[in-house]
N, C-alpha and C positions, 0 to 999 in steps of 0.2 A: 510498730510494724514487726511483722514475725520473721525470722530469717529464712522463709520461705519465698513468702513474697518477696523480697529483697532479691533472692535468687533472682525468681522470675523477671522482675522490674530489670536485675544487670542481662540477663539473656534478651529482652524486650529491647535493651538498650543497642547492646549488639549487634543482633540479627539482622542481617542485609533485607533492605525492601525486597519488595516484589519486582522482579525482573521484567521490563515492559519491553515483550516485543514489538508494541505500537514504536518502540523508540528509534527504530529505523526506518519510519516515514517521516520522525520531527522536523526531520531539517530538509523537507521540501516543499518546494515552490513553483509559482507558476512566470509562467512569462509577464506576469505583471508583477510579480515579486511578491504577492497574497501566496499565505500557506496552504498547502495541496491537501490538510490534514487536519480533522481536527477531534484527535485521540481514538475515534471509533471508524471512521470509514475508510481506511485504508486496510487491504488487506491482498495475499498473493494472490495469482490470479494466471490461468492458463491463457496463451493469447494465438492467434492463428491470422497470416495473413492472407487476405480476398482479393479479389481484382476491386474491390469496393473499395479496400482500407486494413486497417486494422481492428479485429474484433479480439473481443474477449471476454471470457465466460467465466459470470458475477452474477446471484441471485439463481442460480440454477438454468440461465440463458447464453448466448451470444449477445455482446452489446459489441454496437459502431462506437466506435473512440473516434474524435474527431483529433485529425493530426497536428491541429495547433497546441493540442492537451499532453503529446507525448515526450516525454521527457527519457533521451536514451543514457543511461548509467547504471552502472551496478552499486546495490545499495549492501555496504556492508552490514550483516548477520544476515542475508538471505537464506534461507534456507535450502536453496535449489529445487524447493518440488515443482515449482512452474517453470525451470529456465529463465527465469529472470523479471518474470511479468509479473506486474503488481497494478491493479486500479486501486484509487482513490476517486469518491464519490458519494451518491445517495441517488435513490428511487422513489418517486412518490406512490406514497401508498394507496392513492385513488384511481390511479392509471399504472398503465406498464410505463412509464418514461426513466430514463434512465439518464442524470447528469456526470457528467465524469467532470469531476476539478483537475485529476492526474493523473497522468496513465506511462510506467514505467517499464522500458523495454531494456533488454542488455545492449550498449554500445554497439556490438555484432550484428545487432539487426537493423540496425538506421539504414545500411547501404542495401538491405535486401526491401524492408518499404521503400526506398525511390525506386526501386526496378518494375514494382508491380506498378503495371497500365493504367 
């Protein structure tokens, strides 16, 4: 082998993986203890509350989050572009349906959902 490659192969050795920012949905879960995540569908997510519920806009729409799915905490590496909102889920592709596995609010907002009607 040529001490080029060798080079290469000790840099290859080295260099840090790829940084997943899926990695700050890993360790979430749902109220049955099943994972909220499974490496693709979790992602941030703008959320606004309704006299309905809580919605949130994923897929270029507003989805109803059902509030057994919401989990209030801040996940560390957020980003802050949503304020704190992140779904986890999938949509079928033959219909507009929309399942939410987990739906992430910052702690500060749990007492403003019980307030809405």
């Amino acid at each position: 082998m040529s001490p080029r490659w060798l080079s290469y192969l000790g840099l290859l050795a080295i260099w840090p993986g790829p940084i997943q920012a899926h990695d700050i949905y890993s360790h979430l879960v749902d109220d049955r203890g099943a994972s909220c995540c499974d490496a693709t569908d979790c992602r941030p997510a703008p959320y606004r509350l309704r006299a309905t519920g809580v919605e949130m806009f994923v897929f270029g729409q507003w989805v109803a989050v059902p509030a057994d799915k919401i989990l209030y905490r801040a996940l560390v590496g957020d980003a802050g572009e949503t304020g704190g909102g992140h779904w986890c889920g999938f949509a079928y592709r033959l219909r507009p349906e929309y399942v939410t596995r987990c739906a992430v609010l910052p702690p500060q907002s749990a007492a403003a959902v019980e307030a809405v009607p």
